[in-house]
C-alpha angles and dihedrals in degrees: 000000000000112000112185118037108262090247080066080092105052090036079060099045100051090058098050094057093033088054080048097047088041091058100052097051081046092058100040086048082061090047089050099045097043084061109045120105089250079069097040105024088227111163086021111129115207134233110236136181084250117031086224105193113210082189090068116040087035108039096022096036098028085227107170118234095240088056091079102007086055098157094059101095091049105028150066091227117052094213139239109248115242127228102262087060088059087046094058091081093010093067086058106037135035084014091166113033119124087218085078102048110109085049091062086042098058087041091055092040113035095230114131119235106255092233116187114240117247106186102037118168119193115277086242075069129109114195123165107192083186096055094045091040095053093045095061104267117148117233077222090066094068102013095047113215099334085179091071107047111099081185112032117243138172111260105195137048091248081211122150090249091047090066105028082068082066102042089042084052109019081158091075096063117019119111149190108302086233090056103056100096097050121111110220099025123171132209111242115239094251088055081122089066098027105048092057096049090051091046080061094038091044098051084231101170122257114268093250087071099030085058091039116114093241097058094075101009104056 
């Protein structure tokens, strides 16, 4: 005697597949979701005490990035430039505008502008500016055109697999030592051939340890 009515089947079969099916659009909505600037506040410019415009003192002025960030060839940490940096050019020009204040303030007093961090990595994070810097990696790879930010915000998803793509094909993006601090730079059309023999020239580690936990987690 037949127990359960013959569409039983179909009807189980249909949930099984549509849980299935449910899952995986659950999952990719995560994915989604886990990367989306609302996640990783990529694309978000920041509000700061001095609405400081790269656009300005790099594309207008032509100022390099080691003339405030001075500690970036040689350091972990690139530096945030002090007052008495701004005050080379701001105790000639623009000397009243209100705009400034807080920059002659910090400059009477001593005490430092509390900027907010724009490109801020987990403290279980390792990063070396100097390492990447030296081995031919652009400010422009992790910061995006600076050059062209009136309001500073942070141009990549800073995520593990973001830059694991670099670490697994460093070929791909590395670049003449005497370029990496060009904005706009283009790859030339041999990158194939040249990236490979800079990442050579250039002592850069062998993939097994660039993709090894300890590099970035120590």
């Amino acid at each position: 005697m037949q127990i359960f009515h013959r569409s039983t089947n179909t009807i189980s079969r249909v949930s099984i597949f549509g849980a299935v099916f449910f899952l995986g659009v659950l999952l990719w909505l995560f994915y989604e979701l886990e990367a989306s600037p609302y996640t990783t506040q990529q694309n978000v410019a920041r509000e700061q005490p001095v609405q400081f415009s790269h656009a300005h003192h790099v594309a207008d002025d032509g100022i390099d990035c080691r003339y405030c960030h001075t500690s970036v060839e040689k350091a972990a940490f690139a530096g945030i430039p002090s007052t008495k940096i701004c005050m080379n050019c701001h105790s000639q020009i623009w000397l009243e505008t209100p705009y400034l204040e807080p920059v002659r303030e910090s400059f009477r007093t001593g005490d430092s502008i509390q900027w907010t961090r724009v490109n801020d990595l987990p403290d279980f994070v390792y990063f070396n500016h100097a390492i990447h810097v030296n081995k031919g990696i652009g400010c422009e790879s992790c910061h995006g055109r600076v050059d062209q930010m009136p309001l500073t915000w942070q141009a990549s998803r800073l995520q593990m697999r973001w830059c694991l793509e670099c670490h697994r094909h460093p070929e791909r993006y590395i670049r003449p030592r005497e370029e990496v601090f060009t904005m706009g730079y283009a790859p030339p059309v041999d990158q194939a051939v040249l990236g490979p023999r800079l990442v050579r020239e250039y002592h850069l580690r062998s993939r097994r340890v660039l993709e090894s936990c300890s590099t970035c987690h120590r």
